[in-house]
C-alpha positions as CSV (number, residue, x, y, z in Angstrom):
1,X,50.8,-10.4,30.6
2,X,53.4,-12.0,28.4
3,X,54.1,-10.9,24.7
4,X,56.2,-12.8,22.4
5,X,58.5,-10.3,19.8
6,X,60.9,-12.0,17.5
7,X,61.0,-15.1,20.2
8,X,62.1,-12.7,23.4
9,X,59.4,-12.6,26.2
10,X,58.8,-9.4,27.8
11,X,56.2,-8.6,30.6
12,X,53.9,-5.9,29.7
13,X,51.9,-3.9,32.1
14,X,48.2,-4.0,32.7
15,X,47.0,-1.0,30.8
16,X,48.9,-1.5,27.4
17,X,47.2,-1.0,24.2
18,X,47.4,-4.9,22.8
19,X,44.3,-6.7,23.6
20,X,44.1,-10.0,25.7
21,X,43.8,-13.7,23.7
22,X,39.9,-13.8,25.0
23,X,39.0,-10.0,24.4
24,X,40.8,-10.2,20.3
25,X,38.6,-13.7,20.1
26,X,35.6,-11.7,21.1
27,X,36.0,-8.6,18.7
28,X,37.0,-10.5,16.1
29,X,34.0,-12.7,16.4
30,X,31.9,-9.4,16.5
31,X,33.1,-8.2,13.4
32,X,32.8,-11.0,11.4
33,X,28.9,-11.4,12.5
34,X,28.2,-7.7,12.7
35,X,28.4,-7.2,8.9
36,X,26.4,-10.8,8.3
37,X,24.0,-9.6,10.8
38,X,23.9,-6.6,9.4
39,X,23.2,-7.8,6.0
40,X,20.5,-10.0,6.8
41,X,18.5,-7.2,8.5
42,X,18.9,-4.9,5.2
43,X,17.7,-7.7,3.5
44,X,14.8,-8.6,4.9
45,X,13.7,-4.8,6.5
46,X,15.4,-2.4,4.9
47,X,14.4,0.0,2.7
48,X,14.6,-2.0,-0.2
49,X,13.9,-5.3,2.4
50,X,12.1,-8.5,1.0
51,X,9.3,-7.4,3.0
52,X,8.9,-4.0,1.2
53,X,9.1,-5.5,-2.1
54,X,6.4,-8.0,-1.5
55,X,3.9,-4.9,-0.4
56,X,5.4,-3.1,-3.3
57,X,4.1,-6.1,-5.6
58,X,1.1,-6.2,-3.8
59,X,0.3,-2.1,-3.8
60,X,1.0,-2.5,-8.1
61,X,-1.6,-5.0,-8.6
62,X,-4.3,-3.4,-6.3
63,X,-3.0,0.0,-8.9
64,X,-3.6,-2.2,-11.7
65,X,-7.4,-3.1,-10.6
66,X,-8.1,0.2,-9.8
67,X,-7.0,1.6,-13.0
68,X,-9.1,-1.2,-15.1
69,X,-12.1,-0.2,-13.0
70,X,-11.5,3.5,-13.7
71,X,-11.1,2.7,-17.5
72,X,-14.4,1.1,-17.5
73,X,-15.9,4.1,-15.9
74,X,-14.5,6.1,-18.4
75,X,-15.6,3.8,-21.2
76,X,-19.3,4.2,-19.8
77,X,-19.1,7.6,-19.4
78,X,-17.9,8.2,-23.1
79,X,-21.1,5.7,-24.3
80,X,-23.4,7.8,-22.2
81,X,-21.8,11.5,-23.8
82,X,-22.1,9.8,-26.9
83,X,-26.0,9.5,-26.1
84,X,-26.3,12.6,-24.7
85,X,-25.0,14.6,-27.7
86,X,-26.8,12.6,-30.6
87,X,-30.2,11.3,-29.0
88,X,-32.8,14.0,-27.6
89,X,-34.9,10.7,-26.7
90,X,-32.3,10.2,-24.1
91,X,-32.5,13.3,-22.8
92,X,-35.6,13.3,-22.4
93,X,-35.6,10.4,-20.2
94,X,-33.3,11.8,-18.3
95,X,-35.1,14.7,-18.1
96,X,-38.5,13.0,-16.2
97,X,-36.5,10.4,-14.4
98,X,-34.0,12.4,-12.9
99,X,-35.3,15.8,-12.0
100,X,-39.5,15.3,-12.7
101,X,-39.9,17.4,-15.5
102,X,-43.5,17.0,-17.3
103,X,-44.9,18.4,-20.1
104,X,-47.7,21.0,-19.5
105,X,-51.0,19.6,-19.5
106,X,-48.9,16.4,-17.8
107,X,-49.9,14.4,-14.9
108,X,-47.3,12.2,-12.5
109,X,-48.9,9.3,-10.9
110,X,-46.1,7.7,-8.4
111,X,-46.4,3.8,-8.1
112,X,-45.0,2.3,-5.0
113,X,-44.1,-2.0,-4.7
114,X,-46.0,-1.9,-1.5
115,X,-48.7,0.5,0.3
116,X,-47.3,2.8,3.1
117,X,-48.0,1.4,6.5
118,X,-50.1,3.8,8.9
119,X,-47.8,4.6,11.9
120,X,-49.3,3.4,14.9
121,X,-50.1,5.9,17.6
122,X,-49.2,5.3,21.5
């Protein structure tokens, strides 16, 4: 191999540390697309990636429903407190509806939609 130094050729051997025409064409193509390369895969994947921002959009507006439908819950459950602590009538209902409590003296007559089918024996 041939190396030009201020305009006098000299012979170098095989194993020398400069780096052939082809070999310098090839790293320095490497590191100009290793960084671009590079930068377009942070981009789009990386932590902070396109991709993660788009399910981070996604993950604030399914937040956002979620917390609208738990303020409505709350907003029901404050009107039904509310009830609770200023209407006995309410109370009441609850009372019969939810556990079957009667008065004494009381009957309960259950009303079904339709009349229970007799099971049919083998």
């Amino acid at each position: 191999m041939r190396s030009f130094y201020r305009g006098q050729s000299t012979v170098l051997p095989e194993n020398s540390s400069m780096l052939p025409g082809s070999t310098r064409r090839r790293l320095n193509k490497f590191l100009i697309f290793a960084p671009v390369i590079l930068s377009l895969y942070l981009f789009f994947v990386g932590d902070s990636g396109i991709f993660q921002l788009i399910m981070r959009k996604q993950q604030i507006v399914a937040l956002k429903r979620e917390i609208e439908t738990i303020r409505q819950q709350n907003e029901m459950l404050e009107r039904e407190v509310e009830l609770l602590e200023n209407n006995l009538g309410e109370i009441e209902r609850i009372a019969r509806e939810r556990y079957g409590m009667v008065y004494p003296n009381e009957s309960i007559y259950m009303v079904y939609p339709n009349p229970p089918t007799a099971l049919e024996s083998p």
